[in-house]
N, C-alpha and C positions, 0 to 999 in steps of 0.2 A: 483244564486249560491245555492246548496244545502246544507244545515247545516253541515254533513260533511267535505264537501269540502271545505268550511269556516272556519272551526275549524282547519283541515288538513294545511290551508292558514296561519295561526300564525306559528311564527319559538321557541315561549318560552312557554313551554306546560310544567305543572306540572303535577305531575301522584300521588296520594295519595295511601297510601295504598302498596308500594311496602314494600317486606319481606324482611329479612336478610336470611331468606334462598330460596335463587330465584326457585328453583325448584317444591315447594310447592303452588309459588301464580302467578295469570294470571299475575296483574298489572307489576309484572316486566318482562315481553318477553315485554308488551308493553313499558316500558318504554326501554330496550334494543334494540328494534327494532327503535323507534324514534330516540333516540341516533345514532344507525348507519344508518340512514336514513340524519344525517345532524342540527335534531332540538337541541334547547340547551333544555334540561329536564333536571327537578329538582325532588329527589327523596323526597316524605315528611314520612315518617315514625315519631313517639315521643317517640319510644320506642328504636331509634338506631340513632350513630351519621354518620355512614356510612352503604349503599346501593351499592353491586355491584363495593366497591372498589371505591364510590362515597363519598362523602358528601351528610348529607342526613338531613332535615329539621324539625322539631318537628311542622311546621306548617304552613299555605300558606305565615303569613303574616312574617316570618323567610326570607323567599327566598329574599334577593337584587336585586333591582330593579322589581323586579313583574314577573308578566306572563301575556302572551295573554289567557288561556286556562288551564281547569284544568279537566282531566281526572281521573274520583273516580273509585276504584277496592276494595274500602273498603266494610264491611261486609254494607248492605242498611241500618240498625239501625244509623250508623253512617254518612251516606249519609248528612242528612237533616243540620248536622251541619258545614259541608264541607262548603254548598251551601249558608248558611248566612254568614259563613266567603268571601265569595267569594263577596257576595252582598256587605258585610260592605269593600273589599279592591278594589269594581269597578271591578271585573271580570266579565265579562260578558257572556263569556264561555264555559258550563259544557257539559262532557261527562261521561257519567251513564255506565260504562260496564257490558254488559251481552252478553255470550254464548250462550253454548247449558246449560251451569248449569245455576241455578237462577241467579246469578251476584250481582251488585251492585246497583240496579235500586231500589228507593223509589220514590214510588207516591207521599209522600206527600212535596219529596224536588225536584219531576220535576214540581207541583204544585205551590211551592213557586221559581221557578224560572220563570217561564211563569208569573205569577203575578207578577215579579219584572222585568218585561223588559229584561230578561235574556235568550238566546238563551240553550234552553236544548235538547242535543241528549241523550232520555232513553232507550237504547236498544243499541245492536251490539258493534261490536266491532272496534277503530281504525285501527289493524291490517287487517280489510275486507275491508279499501278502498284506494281509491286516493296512495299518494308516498309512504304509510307505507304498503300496500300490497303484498300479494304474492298468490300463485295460490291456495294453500290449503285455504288460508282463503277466497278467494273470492267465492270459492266453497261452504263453512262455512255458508257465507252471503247469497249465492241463496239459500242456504238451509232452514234458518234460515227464510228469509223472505218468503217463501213458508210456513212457520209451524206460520208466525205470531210473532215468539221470536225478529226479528229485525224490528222496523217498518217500514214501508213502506215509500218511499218519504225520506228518509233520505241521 
């Protein structure tokens, strides 16, 4: 199964980095989209206690009961500490987003996931595959992975 499609296969997927004002930031279409797609998402913002008329988390290890998955939309500087929180609560997890803009992707926290037994997609977007899809983004992805921006084999 392709890492993707693995990640896509959890039903409790945290999305970091969603805004209070959804219009300005990726992470939340994607966490809107998983939502109406069926998964339970949890929004982690520390800066707000509500997301999109949600509850919203100040941090992974905030969320009850846990998650299978945890998708960063945060600025990359901040990536790196996401991903040790994830290590130190056993997520195994991590989805790095990036578009056609730079994204979320830091080399040295898809680095310390790969060295910690950790399943890391750094690149693309959840919205380009499997149940969370749609025909614009799929287009997105063949584009993407022709220019190199999504990696390959993902």
């Amino acid at each position: 199964m392709r890492p993707t499609e693995e990640f896509l296969s959890q039903k409790r997927i945290a999305v970091a980095g969603v805004s209070r004002d959804a219009a300005k930031h990726g992470a939340n279409a994607i966490y809107q989209r998983l939502k109406a797609r069926g998964y339970t998402v949890f929004a982690v913002n520390p800066n707000t206690d509500t997301v999109e008329g949600d509850r919203a988390y100040p941090d992974l290890r905030s969320i009850p009961g846990g998650v299978d998955g945890v998708v960063i939309g945060t600025a990359p500087e901040r990536a790196d500490a996401i991903v040790r929180e994830c290590k130190d609560l056993g997520i195994t997890r991590v989805w790095m987003h990036r578009g056609p803009v730079p994204g979320s992707v830091s080399e040295s926290a898809a680095e310390y996931c790969r060295a910690n037994g950790m399943t890391v997609i750094a690149g693309g977007c959840p919205l380009m595959f499997g149940p969370a899809a749609d025909g614009v983004h799929k287009c997105m992805r063949w584009f993407l992975q022709l220019t190199g921006t999504v990696p390959a084999g993902i």
